[in-house]
N, C-alpha and C positions, 0 to 999 in steps of 0.2 A: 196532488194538490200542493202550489207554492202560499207558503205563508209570507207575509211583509210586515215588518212594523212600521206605521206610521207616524212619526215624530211633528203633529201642530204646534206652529206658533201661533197662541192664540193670542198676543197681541197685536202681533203684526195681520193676520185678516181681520180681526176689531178696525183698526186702521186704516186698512186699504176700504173696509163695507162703508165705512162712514164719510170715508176721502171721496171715494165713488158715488156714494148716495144720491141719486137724482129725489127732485124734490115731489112728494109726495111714492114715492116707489117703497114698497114692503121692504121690511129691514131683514125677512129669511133672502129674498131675491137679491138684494144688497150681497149679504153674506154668504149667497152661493156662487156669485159671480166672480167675489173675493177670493172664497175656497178654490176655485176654477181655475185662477190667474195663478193662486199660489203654489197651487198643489196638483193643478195639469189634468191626466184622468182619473188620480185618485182626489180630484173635487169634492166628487160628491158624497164617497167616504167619510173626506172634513168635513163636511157639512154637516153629515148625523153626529159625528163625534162632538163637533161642538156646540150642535142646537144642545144635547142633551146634556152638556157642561153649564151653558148658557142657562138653560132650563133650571137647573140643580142650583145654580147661582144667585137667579132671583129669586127663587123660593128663600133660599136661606137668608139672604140680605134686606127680602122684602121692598124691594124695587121693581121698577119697568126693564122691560129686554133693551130696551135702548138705553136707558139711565146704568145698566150691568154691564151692558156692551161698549160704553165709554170708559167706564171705573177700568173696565180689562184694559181699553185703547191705552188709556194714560197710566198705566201700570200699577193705578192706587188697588188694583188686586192680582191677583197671582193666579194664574190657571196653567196648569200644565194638563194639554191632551196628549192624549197617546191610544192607539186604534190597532190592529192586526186586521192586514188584507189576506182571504183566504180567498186563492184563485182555482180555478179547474181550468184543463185545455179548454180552450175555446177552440169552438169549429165555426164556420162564417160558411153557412152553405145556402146558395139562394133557391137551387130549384134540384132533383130530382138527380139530374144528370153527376151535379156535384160530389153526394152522396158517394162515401165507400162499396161498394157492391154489396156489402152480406148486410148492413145497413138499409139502404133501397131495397134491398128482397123482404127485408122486416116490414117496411113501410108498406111495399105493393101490396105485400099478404094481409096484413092488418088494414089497409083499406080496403081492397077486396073481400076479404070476414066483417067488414062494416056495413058493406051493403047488401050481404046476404042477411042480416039480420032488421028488422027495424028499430029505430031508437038507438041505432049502438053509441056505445057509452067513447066518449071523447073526453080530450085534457084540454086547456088551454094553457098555456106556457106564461108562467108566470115574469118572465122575462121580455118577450118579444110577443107575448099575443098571440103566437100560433095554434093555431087550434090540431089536436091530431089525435088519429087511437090511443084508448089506456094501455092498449098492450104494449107498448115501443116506450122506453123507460129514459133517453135521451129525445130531448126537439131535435125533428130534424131542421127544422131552423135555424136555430143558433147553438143547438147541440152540449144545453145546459141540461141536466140531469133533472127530471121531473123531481119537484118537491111535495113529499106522498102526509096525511095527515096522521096521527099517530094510531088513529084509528082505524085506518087503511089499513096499516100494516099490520096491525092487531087481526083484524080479519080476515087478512090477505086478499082486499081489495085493492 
């Protein structure tokens, strides 16, 4: 796992959302597009970071998100974001073939044990949607690590 710090300027995308603003367009859409331009793949990271800054801001100033998000633009407040990106390898595998061997032998066999039973129990991938056996602890899809509930674990489901 690589860790990042992310260092937001939260004036400077206050700025760019409002500069960019098309007229009548949602001011998160604004601001994600802003996070996008500024901040590249890690967008949409700034984007939670600073909704939830944004968020934290008007509550306590008792303002609108747009009327907080100008105060930030024209620096009459002060926000310093800051985020930690925690990554895993990513695998980018589209079909079957792709797959590591001892990996695809996991999958064959756990589908195969899927339809000798009925009902058997599948995950869907809370990243990409794919749907696959509980037994296979990586998608093979985009090969992000099943996110298990606490309870799961607790039971050893």
């Amino acid at each position: 796992m690589e860790e990042k710090s992310l260092q937001i300027d939260a004036a400077a995308v206050a700025r760019e959302a409002l500069r960019q603003r098309e007229p009548g367009e949602d001011l998160d859409e604004a601001l994600l597009r802003a996070c996008k331009k500024l901040h590249g793949d890690s967008g949409p990271v700034a984007f939670q970071a600073l909704t939830s800054a944004l968020g934290a801001l008007t509550a306590q100033l008792k303002l609108e998100r747009e009327a907080a998000l100008q105060q930030i633009a024209g620096g009459g407040t002060s926000v310093r974001v800051s985020t930690t990106i925690r990554t895993t390898q990513k695998t980018s595998t589209k079909s079957m073939e792709e797959l590591s061997p001892e990996l695809r032998v996991k999958v064959e066999q756990a589908f195969a044990a899927g339809q000798n039973r009925a009902g058997a129990a599948t995950h869907r991938c809370g990243y990409c949607d794919f749907e696959f056996p509980v037994d296979i602890a990586t998608c093979p899809q985009c090969g992000r690590p099943v996110r298990r509930s606490l309870w799961s674990k607790l039971l050893g489901k």
